[in-house]
C-alpha positions as CSV (number, residue, x, y, z in Angstrom):
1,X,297.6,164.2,83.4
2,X,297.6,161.8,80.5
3,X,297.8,163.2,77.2
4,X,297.1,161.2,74.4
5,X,298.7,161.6,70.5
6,X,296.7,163.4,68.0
7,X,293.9,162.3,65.4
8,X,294.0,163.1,61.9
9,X,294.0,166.9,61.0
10,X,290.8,167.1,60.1
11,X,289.3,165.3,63.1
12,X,291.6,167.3,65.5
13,X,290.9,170.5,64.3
14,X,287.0,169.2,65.0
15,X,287.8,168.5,68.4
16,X,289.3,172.0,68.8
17,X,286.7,174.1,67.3
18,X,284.0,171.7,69.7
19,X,286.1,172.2,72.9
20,X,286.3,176.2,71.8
21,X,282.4,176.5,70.9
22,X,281.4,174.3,74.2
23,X,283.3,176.3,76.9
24,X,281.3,179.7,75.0
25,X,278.5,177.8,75.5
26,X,279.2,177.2,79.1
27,X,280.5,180.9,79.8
28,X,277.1,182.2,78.1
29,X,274.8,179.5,80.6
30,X,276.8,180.8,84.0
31,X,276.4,184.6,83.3
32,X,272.7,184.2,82.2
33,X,272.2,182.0,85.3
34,X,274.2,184.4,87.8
35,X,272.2,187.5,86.2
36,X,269.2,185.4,87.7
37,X,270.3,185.0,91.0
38,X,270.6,189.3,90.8
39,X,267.2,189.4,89.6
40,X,265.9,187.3,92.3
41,X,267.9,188.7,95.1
42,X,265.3,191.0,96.4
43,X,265.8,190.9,99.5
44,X,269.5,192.8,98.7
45,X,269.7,196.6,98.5
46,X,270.9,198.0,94.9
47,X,270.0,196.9,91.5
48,X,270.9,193.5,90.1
49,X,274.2,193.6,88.4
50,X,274.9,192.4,85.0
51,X,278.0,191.0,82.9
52,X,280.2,193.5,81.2
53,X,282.3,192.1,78.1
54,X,285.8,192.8,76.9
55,X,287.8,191.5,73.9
56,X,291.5,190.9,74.1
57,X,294.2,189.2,71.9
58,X,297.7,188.4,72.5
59,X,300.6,188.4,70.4
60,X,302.7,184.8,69.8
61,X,306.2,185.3,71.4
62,X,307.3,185.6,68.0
63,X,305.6,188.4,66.9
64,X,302.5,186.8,65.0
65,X,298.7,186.9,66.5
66,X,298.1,184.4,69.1
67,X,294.4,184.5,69.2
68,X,292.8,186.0,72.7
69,X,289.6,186.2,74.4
70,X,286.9,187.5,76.3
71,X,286.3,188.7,79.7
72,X,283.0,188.6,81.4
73,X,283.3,190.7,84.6
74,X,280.3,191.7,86.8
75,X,279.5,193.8,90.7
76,X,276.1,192.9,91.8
77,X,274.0,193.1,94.8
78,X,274.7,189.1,95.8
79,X,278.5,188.8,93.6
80,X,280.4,191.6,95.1
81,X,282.9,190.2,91.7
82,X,282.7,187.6,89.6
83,X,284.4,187.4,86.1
84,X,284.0,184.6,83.7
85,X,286.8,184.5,81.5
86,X,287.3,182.2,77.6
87,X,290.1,182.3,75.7
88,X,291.1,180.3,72.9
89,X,295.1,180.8,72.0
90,X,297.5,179.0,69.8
91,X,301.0,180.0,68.8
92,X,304.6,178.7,69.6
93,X,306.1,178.1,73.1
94,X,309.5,180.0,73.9
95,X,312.5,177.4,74.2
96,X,312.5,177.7,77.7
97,X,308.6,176.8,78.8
98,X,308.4,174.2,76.2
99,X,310.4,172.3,78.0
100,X,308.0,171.9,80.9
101,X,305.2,171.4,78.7
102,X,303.8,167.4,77.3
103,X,304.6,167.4,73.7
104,X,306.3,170.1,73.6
105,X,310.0,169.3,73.7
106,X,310.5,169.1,69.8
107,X,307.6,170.6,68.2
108,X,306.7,173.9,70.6
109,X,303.2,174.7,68.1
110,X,300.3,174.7,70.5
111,X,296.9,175.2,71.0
112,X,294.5,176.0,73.4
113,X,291.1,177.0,74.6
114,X,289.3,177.1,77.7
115,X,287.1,178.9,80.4
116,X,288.3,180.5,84.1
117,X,285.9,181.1,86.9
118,X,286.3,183.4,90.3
119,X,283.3,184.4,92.3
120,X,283.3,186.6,95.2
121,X,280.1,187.0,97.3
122,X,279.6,190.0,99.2
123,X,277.9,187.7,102.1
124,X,280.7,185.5,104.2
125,X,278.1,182.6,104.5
126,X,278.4,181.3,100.9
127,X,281.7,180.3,99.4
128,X,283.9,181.4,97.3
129,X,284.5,179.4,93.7
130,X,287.2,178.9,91.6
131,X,286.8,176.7,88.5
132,X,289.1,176.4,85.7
133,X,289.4,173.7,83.2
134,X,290.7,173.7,79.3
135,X,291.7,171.6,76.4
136,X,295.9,171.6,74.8
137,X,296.8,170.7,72.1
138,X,300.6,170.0,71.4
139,X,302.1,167.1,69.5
140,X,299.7,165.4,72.1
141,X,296.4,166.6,74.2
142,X,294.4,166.6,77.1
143,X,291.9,168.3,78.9
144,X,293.3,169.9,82.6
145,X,291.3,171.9,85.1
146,X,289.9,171.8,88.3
147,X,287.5,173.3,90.9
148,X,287.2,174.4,94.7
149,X,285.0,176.0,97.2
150,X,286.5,178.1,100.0
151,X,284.0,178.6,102.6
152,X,284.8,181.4,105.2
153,X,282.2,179.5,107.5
154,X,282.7,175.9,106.0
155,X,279.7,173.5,106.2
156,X,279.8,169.5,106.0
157,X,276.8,168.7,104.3
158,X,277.6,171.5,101.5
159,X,281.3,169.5,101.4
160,X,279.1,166.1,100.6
161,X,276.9,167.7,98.2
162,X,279.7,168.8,96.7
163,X,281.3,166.0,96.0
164,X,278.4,163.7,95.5
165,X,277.6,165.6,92.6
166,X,281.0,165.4,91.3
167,X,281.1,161.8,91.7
168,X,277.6,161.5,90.4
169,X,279.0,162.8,87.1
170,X,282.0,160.8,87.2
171,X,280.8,157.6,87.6
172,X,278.7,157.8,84.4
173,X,281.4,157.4,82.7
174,X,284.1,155.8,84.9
175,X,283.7,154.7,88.7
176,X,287.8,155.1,88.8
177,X,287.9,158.7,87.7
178,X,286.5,160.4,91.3
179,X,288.7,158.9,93.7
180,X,291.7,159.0,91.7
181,X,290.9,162.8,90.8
182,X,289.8,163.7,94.6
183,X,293.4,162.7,95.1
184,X,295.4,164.5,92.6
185,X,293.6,167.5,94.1
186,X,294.0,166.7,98.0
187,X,297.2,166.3,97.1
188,X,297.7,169.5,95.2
189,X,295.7,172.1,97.6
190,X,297.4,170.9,100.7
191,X,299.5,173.7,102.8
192,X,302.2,171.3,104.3
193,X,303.3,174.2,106.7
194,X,299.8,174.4,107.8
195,X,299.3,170.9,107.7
196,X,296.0,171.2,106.6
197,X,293.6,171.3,103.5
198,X,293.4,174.7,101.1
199,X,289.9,174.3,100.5
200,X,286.9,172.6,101.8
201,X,285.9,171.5,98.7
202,X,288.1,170.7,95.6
203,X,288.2,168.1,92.3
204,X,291.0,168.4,90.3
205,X,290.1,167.2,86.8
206,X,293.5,165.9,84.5
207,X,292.9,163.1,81.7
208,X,293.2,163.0,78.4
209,X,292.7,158.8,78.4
210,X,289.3,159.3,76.4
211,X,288.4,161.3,73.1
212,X,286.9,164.7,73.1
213,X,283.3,163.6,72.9
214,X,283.4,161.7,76.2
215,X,285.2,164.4,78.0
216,X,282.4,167.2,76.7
217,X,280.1,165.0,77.8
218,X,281.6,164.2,81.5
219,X,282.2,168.0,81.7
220,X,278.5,168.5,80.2
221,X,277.0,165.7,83.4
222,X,278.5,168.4,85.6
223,X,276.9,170.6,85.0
224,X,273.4,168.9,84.3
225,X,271.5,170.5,87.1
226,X,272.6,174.4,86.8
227,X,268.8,175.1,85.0
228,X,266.6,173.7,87.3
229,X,269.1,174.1,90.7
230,X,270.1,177.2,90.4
231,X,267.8,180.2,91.9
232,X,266.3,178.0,95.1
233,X,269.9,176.4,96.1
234,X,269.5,177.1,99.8
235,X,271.8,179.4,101.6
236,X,270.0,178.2,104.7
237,X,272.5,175.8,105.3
238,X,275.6,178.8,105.7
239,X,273.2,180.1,108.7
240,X,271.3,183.1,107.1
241,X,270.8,184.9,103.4
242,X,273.0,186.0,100.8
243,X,272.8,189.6,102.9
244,X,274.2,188.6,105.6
245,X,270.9,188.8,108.0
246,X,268.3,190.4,106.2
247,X,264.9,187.8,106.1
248,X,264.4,187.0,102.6
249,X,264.9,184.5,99.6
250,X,267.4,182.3,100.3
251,X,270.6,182.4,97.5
252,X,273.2,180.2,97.1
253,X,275.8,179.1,94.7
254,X,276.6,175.7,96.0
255,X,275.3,174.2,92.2
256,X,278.2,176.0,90.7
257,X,280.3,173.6,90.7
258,X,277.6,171.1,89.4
259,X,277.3,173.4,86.8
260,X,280.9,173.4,85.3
């Protein structure tokens, strides 16, 4: 994590309203393209599931609004659960968390907006994702997130994909950034007492070396292939459909993570 000092007010609270309007952006494109994979999923008994909405605000730690969000939360016929969650918050840190915050330590005023992933599948032969990423603003800011598949039945060529698509996107903006974000998240998802990985497939995303614009647009290479990728990304590779047998379309949601 690198954060960076601020712009002038105007251009920062240009950045903030851009990082706030792009992850709404990016929370309306994944629901609209998971409602498709329930439309297509034919093959699966019941009726193809659809997003559910609900508002929320917080209240700063000092009484006055904090801003709040919205959570997108759906049961389907291929997502036994999935919610995709924005929120865009500001306020002051309490004395004893702005200490462990960048920026922080004598001005606690922050902001922040971002976007929260979890997808549950009711078949075990297609991973479960997490994704979370989001901008801060403090007396300095950065963009921090990251992303994993955790496949019950885990598959090498979906770990390559994986990756290569992450690195794909990386590189078109700087060869260093893959490698030396593959290894803040090895790092970070390894169980030492189990001695091995947390998840199959991870990138951990924390920089803040670049402005805004580049970072919207690394985040917006990653997910460059969720339109055309999405409904045909074949399950085939997890040995069998998204209903765990049944002959039909193959599902899968191996392009999330090319889409965030």
């Amino acid at each position: 994590m690198t954060p960076t000092p601020l712009p002038a007010p105007d251009e920062l609270a240009r950045r903030k309203q851009a990082a706030a309007t792009w992850f709404e952006s990016l929370r309306n494109a994944i629901c609209a393209a998971f409602e498709s994979i329930e439309d297509d999923a034919d093959f699966a008994p019941g009726v193809p599931g659809r997003f559910v909405r609900k508002t929320w605000e917080r209240t700063d730690h000092s009484g006055a609004p904090g801003g709040g969000g919205t959570m997108s939360l759906m049961h389907g016929r291929v997502f036994e659960k999935v919610g995709v969650n924005i929120s865009t918050v500001e306020g002051t840190f309490s004395p004893e968390f702005a200490k462990n915050i960048p920026g922080a330590e004598d001005d606690p005023g922050f902001f922040a907006t971002g976007i929260s992933l979890v997808a549950h599948l009711r078949s075990p032969r297609v991973p479960a994702v997490h994704m979370n990423t989001r901008f801060l603003v403090t007396t300095r800011a950065w963009f921090g997130g990251g992303a994993d598949l955790n496949p019950p039945l885990p598959v090498e060529a979906e770990t390559a994909r994986f990756h290569a698509a992450f690195e794909a996107a990386c590189n078109r903006h700087d060869p260093a950034y893959f490698p030396r974000f593959k290894a803040w998240c090895d790092d970070y998802f390894y169980i030492k007492h189990r001695n091995r990985p947390g998840s199959r497939r991870h990138l951990l995303r924390l920089s803040g070396q670049r402005r805004l614009d580049s970072r919207l647009r690394l985040h917006a290479g990653c997910r460059s292939d969720l339109p055309g990728d999405l409904p045909r990304a074949s399950a085939c590779a997890h040995g069998g459909t998204l209903d765990t047998g049944r002959a039909g379309n193959p599902v899968a949601v191996s392009w999330l993570v090319r889409g965030i």
